[in-house]
MARTOR-89461 format. One record per atom (N, C-alpha, C, O, CB): atom name; residue in three letters; residue number from 1; z, x negated, y negated. Coordinates in steps of 0.001 Angstrom, whole numbers, plus 500000, padded with zeros to 6 digits. Glycine has a CB too. Layout:
// MARTOR-89461
R atome residu num      z      x      y
R    CA    Ala NUM      Z      X      Y
...
// end
This chain:
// MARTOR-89461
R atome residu num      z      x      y
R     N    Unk   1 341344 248264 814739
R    CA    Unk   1 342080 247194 815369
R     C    Unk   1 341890 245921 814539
R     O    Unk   1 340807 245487 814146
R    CB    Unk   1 341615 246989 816840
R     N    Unk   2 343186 245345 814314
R    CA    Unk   2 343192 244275 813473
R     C    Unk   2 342310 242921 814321
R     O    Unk   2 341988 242967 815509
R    CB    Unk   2 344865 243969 813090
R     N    Unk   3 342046 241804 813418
R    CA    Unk   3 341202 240706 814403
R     C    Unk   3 342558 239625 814652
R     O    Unk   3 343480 239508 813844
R    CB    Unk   3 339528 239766 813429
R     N    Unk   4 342444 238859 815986
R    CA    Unk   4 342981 238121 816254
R     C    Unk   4 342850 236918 815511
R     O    Unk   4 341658 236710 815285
R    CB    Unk   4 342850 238139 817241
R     N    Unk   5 343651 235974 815002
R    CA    Unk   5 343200 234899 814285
R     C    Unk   5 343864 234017 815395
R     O    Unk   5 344870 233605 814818
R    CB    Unk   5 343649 234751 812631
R     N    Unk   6 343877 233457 816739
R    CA    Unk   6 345418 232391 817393
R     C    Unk   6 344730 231090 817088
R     O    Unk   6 345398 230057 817149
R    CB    Unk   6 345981 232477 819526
R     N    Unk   7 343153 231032 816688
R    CA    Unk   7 343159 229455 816762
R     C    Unk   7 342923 228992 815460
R     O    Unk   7 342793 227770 815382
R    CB    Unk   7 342072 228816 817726
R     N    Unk   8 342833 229626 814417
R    CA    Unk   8 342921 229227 812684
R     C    Unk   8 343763 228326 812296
R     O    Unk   8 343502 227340 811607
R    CB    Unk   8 343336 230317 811759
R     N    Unk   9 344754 228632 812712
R    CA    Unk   9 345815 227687 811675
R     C    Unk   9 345714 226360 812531
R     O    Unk   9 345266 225369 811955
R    CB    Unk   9 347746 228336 811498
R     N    Unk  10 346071 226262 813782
R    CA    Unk  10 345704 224834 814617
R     C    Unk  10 344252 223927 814276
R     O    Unk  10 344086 222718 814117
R    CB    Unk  10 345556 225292 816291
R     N    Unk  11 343462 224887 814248
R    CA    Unk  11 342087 224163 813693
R     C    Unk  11 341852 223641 812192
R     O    Unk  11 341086 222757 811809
R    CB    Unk  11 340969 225161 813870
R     N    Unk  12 342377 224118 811754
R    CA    Unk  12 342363 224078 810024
R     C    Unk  12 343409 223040 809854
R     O    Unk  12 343372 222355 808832
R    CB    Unk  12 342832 225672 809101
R     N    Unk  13 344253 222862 810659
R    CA    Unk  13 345038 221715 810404
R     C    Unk  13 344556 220459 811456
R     O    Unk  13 344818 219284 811199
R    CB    Unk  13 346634 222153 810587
R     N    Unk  14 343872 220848 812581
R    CA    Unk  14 342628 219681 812774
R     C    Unk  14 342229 219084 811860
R     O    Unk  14 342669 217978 811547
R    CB    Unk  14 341449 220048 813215
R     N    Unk  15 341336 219678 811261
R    CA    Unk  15 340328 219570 810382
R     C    Unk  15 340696 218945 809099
R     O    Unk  15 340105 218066 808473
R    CB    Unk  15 339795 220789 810186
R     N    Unk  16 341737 219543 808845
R    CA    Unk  16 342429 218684 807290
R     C    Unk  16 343056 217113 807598
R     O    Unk  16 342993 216209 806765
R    CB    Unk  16 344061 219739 806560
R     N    Unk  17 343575 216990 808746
R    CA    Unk  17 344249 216090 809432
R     C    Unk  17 342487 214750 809723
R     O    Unk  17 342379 213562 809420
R    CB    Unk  17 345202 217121 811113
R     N    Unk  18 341704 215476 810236
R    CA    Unk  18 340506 214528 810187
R     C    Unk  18 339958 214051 808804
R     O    Unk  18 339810 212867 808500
R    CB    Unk  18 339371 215197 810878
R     N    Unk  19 339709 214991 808103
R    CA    Unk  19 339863 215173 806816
R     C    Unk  19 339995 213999 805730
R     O    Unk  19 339286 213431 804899
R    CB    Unk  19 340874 215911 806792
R     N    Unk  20 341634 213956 806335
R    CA    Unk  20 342167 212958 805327
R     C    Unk  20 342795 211803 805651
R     O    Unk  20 343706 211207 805076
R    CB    Unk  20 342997 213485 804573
R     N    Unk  21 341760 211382 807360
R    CA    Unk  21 342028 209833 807439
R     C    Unk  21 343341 210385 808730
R     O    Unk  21 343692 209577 809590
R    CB    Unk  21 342662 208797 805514
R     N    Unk  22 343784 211441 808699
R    CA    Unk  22 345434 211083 809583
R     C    Unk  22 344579 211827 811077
R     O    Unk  22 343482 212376 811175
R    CB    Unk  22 347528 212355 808742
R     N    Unk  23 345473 211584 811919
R    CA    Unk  23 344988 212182 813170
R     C    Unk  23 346408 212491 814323
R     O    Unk  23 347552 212287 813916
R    CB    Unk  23 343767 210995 813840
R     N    Unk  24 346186 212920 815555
R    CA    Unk  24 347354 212910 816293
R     C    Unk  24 347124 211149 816884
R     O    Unk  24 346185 210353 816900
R    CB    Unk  24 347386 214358 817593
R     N    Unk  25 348172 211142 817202
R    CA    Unk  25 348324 209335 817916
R     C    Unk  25 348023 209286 819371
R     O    Unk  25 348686 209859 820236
R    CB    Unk  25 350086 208590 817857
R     N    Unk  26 347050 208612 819553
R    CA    Unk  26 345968 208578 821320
R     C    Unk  26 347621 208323 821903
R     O    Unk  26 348650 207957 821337
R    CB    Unk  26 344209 206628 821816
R     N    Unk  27 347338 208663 823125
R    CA    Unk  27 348540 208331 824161
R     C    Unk  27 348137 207086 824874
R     O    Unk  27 347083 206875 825473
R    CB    Unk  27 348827 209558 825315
R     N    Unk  28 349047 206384 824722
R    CA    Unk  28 349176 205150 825741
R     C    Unk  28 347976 204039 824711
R     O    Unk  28 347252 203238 825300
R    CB    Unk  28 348498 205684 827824
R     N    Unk  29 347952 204140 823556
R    CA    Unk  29 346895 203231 822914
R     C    Unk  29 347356 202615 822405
R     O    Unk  29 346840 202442 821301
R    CB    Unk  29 346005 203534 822201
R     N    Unk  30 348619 201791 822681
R    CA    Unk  30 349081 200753 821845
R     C    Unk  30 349721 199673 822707
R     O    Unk  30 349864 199787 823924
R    CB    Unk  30 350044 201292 820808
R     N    Unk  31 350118 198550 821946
R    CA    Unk  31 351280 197628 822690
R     C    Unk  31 352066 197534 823505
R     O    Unk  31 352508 196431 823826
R    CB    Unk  31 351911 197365 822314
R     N    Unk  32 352450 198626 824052
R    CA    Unk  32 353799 199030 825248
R     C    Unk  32 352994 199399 826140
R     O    Unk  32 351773 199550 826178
R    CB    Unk  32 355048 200323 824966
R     N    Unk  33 354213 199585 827194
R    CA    Unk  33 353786 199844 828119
R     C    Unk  33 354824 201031 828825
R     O    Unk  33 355920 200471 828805
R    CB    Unk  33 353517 198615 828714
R     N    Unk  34 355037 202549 829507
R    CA    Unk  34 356054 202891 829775
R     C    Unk  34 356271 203456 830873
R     O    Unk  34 355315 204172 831171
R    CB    Unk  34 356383 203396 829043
R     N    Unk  35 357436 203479 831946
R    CA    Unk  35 357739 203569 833048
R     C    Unk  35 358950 204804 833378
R     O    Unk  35 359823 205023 832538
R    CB    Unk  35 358031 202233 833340
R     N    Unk  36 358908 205434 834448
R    CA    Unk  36 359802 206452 834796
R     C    Unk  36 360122 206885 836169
R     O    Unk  36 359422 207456 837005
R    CB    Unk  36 359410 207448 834216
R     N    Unk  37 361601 206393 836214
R    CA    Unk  37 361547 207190 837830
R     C    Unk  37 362814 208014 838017
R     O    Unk  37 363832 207707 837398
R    CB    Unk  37 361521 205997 839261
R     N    Unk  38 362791 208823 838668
R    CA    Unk  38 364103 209620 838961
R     C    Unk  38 365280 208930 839838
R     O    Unk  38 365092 207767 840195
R    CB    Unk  38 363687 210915 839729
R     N    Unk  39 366720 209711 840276
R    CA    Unk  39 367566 209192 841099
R     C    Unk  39 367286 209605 842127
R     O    Unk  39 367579 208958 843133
R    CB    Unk  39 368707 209314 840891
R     N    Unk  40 366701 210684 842204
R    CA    Unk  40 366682 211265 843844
R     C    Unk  40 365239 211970 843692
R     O    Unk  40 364656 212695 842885
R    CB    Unk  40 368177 212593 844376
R     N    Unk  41 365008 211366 844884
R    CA    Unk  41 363497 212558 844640
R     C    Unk  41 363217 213351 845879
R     O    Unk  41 362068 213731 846105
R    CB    Unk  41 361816 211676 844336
R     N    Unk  42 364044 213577 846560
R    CA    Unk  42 364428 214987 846972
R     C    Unk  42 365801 215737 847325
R     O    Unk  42 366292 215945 848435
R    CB    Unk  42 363792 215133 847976
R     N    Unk  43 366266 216074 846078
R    CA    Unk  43 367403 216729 845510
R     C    Unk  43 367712 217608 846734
R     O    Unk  43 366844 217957 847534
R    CB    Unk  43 367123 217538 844062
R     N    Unk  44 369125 217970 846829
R    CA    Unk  44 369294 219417 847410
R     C    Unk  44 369379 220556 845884
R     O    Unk  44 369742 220297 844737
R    CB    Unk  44 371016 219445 848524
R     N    Unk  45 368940 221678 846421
R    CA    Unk  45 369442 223208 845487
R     C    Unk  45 370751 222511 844509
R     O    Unk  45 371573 221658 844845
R    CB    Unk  45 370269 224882 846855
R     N    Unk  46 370645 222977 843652
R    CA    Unk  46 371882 222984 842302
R     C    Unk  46 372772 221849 842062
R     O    Unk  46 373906 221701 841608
R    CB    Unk  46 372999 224129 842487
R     N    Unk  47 371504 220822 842708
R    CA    Unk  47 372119 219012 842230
R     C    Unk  47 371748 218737 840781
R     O    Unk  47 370818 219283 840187
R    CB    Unk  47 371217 217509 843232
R     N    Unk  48 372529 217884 840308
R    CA    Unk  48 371566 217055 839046
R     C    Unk  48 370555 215938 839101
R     O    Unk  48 370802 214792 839476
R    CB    Unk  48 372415 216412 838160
R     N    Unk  49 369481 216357 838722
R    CA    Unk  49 368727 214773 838678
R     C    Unk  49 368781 214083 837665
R     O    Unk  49 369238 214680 836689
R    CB    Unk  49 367353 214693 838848
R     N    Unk  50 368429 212823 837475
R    CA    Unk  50 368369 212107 836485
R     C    Unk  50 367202 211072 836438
R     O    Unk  50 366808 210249 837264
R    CB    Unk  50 369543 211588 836400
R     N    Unk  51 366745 211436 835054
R    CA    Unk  51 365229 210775 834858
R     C    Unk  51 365839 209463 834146
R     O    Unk  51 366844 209487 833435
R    CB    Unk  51 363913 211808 833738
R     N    Unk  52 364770 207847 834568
R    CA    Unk  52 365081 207564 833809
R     C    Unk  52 363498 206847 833118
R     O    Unk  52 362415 206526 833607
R    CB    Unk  52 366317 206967 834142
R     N    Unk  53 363955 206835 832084
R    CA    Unk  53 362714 205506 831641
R     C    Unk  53 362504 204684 830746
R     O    Unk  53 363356 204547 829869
R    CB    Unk  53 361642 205789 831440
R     N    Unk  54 361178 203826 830726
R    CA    Unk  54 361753 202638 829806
R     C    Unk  54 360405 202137 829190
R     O    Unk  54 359358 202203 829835
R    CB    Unk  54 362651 201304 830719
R     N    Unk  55 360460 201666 828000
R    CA    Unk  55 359623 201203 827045
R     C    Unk  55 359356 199952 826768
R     O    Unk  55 360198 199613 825936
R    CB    Unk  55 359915 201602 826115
R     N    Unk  56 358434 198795 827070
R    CA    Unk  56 358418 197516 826677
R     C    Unk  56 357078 197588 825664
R     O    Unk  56 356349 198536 825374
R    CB    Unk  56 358362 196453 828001
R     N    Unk  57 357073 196635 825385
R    CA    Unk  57 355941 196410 823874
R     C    Unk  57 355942 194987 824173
R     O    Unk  57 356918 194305 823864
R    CB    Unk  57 356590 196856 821914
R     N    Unk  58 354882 194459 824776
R    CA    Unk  58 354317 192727 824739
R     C    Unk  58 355544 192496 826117
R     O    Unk  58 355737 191286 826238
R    CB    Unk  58 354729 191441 822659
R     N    Unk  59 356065 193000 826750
R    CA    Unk  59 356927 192485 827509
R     C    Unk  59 358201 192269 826887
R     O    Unk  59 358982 191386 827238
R    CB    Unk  59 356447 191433 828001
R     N    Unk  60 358415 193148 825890
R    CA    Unk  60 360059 193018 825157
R     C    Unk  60 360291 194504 825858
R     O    Unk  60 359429 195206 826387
R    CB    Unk  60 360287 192910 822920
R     N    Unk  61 361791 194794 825697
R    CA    Unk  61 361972 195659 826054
R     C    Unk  61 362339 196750 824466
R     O    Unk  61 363197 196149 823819
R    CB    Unk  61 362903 195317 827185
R     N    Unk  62 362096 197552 824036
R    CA    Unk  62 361689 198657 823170
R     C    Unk  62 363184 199320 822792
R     O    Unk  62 363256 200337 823482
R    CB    Unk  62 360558 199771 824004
R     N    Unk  63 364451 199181 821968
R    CA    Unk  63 365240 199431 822032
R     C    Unk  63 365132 200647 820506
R     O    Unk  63 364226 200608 819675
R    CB    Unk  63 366014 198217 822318
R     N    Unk  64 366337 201657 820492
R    CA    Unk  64 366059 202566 819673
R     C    Unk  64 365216 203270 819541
R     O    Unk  64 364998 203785 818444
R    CB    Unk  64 366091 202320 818946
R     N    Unk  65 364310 203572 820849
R    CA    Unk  65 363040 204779 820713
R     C    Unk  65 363658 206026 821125
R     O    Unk  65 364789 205894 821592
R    CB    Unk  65 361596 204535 821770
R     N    Unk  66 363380 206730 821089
R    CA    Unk  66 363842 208501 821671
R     C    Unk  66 362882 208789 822274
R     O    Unk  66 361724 208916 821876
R    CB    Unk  66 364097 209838 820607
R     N    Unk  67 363493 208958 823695
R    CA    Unk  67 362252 209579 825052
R     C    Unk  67 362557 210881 825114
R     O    Unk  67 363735 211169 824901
R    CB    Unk  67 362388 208940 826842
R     N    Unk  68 361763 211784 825362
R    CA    Unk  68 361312 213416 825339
R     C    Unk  68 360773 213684 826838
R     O    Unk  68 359699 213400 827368
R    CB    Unk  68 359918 213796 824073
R     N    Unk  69 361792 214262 827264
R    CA    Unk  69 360984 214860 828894
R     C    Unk  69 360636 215833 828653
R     O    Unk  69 361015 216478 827675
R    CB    Unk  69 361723 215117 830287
R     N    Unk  70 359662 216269 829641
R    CA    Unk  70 359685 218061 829582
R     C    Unk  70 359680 218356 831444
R     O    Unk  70 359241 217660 832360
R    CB    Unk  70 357746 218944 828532
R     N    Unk  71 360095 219156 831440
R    CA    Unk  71 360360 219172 833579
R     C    Unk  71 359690 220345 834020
R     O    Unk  71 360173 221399 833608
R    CB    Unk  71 362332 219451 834368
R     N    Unk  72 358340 220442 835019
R    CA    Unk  72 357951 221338 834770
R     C    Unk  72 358161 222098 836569
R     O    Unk  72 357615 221727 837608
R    CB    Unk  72 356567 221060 833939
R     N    Unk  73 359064 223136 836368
R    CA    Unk  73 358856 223694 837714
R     C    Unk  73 358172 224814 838046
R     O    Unk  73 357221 225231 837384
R    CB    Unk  73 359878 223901 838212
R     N    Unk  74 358598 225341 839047
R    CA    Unk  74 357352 226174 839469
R     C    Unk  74 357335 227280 838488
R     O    Unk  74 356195 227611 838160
R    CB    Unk  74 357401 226766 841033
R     N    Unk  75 358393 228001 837880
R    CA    Unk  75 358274 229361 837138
R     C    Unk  75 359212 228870 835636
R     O    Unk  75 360004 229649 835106
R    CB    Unk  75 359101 230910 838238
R     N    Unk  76 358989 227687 835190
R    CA    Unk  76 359814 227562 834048
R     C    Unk  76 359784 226239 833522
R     O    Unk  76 358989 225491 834091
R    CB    Unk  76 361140 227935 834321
R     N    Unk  77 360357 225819 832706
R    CA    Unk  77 360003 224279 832200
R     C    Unk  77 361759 224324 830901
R     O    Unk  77 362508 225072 830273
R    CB    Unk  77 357672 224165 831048
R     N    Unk  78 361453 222796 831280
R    CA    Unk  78 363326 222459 830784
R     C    Unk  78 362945 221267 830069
R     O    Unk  78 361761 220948 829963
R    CB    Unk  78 364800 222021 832264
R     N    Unk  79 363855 220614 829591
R    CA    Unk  79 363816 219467 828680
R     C    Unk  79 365117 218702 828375
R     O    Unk  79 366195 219122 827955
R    CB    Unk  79 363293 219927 827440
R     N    Unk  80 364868 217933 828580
R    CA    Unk  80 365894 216338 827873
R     C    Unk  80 365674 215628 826900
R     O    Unk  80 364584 215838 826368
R    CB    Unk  80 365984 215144 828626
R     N    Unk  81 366252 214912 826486
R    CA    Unk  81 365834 213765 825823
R     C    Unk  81 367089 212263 825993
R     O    Unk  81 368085 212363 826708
R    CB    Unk  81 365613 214370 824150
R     N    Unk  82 366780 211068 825250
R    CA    Unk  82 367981 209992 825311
R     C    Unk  82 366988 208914 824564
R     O    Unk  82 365759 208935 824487
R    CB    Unk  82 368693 209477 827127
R     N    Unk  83 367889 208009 824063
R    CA    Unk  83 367125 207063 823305
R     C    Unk  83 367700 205613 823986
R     O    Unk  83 368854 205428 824374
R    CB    Unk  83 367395 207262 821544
R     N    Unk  84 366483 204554 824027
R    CA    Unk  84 366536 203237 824230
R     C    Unk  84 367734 202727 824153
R     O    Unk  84 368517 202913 823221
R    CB    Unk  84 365800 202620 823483
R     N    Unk  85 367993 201835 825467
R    CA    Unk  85 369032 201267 824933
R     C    Unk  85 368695 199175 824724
R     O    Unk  85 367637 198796 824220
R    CB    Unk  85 370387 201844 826120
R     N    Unk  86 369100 198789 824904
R    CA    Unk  86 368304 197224 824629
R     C    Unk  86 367947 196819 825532
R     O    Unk  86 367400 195767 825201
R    CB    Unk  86 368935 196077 824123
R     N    Unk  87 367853 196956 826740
R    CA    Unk  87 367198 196927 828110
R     C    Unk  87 365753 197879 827553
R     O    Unk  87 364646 197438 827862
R    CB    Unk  87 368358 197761 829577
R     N    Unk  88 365810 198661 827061
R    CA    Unk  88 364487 199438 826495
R     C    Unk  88 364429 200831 827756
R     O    Unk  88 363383 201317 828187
R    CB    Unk  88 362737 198135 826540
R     N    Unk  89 365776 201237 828134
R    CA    Unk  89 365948 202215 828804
R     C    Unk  89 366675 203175 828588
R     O    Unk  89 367876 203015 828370
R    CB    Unk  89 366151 201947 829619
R     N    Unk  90 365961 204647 828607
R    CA    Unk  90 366399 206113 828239
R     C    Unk  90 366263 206897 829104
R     O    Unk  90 365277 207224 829765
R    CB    Unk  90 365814 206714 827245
R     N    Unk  91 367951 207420 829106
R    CA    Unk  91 368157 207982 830878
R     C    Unk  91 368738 209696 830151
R     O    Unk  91 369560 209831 829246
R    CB    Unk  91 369967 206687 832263
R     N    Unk  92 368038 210759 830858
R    CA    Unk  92 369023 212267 830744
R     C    Unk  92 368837 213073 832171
R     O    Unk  92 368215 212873 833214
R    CB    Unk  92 368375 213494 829282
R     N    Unk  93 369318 213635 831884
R    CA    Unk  93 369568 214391 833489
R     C    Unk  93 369675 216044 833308
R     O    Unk  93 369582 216663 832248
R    CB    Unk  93 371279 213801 834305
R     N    Unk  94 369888 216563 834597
R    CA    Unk  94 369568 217842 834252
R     C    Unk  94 370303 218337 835469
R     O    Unk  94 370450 217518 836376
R    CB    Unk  94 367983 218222 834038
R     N    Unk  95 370892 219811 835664
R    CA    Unk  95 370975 220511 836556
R     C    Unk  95 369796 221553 837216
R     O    Unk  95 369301 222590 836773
R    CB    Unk  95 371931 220990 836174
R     N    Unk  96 369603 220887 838325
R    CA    Unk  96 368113 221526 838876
R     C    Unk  96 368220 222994 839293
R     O    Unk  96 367156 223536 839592
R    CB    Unk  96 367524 220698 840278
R     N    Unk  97 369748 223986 839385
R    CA    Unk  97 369789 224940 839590
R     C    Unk  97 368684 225343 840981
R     O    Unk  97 368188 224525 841756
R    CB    Unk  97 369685 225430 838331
R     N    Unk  98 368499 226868 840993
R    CA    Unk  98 367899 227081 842310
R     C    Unk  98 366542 226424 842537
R     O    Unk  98 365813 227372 842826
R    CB    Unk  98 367760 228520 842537
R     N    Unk  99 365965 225540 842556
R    CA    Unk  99 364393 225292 841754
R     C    Unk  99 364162 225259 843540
R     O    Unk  99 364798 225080 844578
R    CB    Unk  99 363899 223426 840336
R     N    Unk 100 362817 225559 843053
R    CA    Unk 100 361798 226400 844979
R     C    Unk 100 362314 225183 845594
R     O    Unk 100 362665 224160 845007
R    CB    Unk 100 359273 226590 845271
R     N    Unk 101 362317 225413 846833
R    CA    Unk 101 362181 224134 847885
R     C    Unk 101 360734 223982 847722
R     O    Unk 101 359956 224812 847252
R    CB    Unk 101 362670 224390 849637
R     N    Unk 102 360411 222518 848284
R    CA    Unk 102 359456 222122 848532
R     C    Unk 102 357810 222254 847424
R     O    Unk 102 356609 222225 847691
R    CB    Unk 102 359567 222680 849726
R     N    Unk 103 358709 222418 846003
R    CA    Unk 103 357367 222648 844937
R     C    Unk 103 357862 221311 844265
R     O    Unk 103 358972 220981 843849
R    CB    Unk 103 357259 224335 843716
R     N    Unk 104 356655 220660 844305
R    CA    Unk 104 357024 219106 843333
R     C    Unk 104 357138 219593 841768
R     O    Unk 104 356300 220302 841211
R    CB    Unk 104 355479 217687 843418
R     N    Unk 105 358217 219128 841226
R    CA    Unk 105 358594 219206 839841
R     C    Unk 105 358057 217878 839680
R     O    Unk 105 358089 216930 840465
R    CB    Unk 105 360178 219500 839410
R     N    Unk 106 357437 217995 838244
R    CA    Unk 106 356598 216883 837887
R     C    Unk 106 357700 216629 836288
R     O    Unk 106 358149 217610 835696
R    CB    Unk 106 354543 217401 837710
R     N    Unk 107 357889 215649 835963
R    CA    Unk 107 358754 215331 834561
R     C    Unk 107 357500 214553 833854
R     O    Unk 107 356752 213864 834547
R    CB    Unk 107 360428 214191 834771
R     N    Unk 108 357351 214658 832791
R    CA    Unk 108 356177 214555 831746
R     C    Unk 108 357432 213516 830680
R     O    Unk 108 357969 213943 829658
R    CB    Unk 108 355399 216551 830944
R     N    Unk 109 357620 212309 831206
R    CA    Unk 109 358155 211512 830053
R     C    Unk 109 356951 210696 828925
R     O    Unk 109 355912 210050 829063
R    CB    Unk 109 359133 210339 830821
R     N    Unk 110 357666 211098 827971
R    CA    Unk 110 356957 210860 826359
R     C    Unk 110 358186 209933 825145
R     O    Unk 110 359261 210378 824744
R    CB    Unk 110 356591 212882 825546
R     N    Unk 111 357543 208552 824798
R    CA    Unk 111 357900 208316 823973
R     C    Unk 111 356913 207553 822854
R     O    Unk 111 355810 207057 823085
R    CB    Unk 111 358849 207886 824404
R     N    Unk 112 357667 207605 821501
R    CA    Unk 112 356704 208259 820196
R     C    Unk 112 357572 206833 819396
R     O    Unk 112 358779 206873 819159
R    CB    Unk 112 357075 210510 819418
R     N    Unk 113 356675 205620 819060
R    CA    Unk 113 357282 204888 818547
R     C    Unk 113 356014 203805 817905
R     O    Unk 113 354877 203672 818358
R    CB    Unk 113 358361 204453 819526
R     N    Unk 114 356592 203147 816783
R    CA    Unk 114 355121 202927 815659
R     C    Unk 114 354162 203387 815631
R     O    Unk 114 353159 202676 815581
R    CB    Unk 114 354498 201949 815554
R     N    Unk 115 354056 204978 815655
R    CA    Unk 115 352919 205751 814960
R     C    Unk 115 352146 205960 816520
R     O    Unk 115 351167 206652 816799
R    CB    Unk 115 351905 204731 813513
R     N    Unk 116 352899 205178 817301
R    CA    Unk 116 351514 205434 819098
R     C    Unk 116 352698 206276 820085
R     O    Unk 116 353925 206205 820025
R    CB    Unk 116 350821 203088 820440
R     N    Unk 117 352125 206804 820682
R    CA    Unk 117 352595 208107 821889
R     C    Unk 117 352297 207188 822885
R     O    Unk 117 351238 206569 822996
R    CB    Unk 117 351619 209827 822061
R     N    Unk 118 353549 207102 823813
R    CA    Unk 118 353432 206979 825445
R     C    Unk 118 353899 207596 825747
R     O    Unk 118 354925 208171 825385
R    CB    Unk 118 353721 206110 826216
R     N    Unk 119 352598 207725 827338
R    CA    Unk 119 353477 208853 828289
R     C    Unk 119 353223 208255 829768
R     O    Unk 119 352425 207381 830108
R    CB    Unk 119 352810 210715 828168
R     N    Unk 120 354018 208891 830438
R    CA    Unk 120 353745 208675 831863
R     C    Unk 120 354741 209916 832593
R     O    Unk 120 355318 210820 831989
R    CB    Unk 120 354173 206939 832350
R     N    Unk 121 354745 209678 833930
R    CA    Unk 121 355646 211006 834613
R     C    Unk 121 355848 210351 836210
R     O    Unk 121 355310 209533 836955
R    CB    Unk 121 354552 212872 834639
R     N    Unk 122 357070 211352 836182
R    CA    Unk 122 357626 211101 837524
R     C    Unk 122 357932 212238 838137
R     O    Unk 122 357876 213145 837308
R    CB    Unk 122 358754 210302 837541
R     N    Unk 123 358342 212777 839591
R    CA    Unk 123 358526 213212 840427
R     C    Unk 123 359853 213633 841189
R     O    Unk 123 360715 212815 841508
R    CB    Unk 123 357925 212665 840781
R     N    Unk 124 359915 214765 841404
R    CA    Unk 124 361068 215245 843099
R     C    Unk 124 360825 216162 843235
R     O    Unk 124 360267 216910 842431
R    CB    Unk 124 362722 215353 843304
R     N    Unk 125 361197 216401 844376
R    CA    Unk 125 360368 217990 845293
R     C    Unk 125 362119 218259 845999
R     O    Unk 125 362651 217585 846881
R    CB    Unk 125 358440 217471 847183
R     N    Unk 126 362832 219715 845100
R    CA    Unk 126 363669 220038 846017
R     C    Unk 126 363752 220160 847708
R     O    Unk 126 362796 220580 848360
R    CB    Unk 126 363846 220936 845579
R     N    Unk 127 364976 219753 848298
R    CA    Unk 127 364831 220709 849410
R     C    Unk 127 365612 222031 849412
R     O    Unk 127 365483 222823 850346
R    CB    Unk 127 365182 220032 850586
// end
């Protein structure tokens, strides 16, 4: 039986990445600040929701960033994205299809702008 290698290549690129000064970017360790809320946060069955959110830096609002959701429901996970607009707000939406009643879908909004990661998340619980 052959040997499993699953955590080599992730570690080795740790390691080179520490290595040589570069690293992943801390979340939420910089200048901004970022916010997210949905339209409805308790959808009926096979509505669309719509996430939205928004990026300020010093109290400006963050225009031209690209926000990355990921939507996580009970047996599956989906994704959006939309970029800043000069209000420093990035809105996408989704068709929630059959998603369980009553299991909170949690949205994991992420945006990635001068080298720093923000994140934060928002909420709806079908009925």
């Amino acid at each position: 039986m052959r040997p499993h290698h699953l955590f080599a290549v992730p570690l080795a690129a740790a390691i080179l990445a520490t290595a040589c000064g570069g690293s992943e970017p801390e979340v939420n360790d910089g200048p901004c600040t970022p916010s997210a809320s949905v339209d409805n946060a308790t959808p009926v069955r096979n509505s669309t929701v719509q996430v939205a959110g928004v990026l300020e830096c010093e109290g400006v609002p963050a225009a031209g960033v690209t926000m990355n959701t990921s939507w996580a429901y009970k047996s599956t996970t989906s994704e959006c994205s939309g970029v800043t607009n000069d209000e420093g707000e990035a809105r996408c939406a989704l068709p929630i299809g059959s998603a369980t009643p009553g299991y909170r879908v949690e949205i994991t909004v992420t945006f990635e702008h001068d080298g720093n990661k923000y994140q934060t998340s928002t909420e709806f619980t079908p009925n």
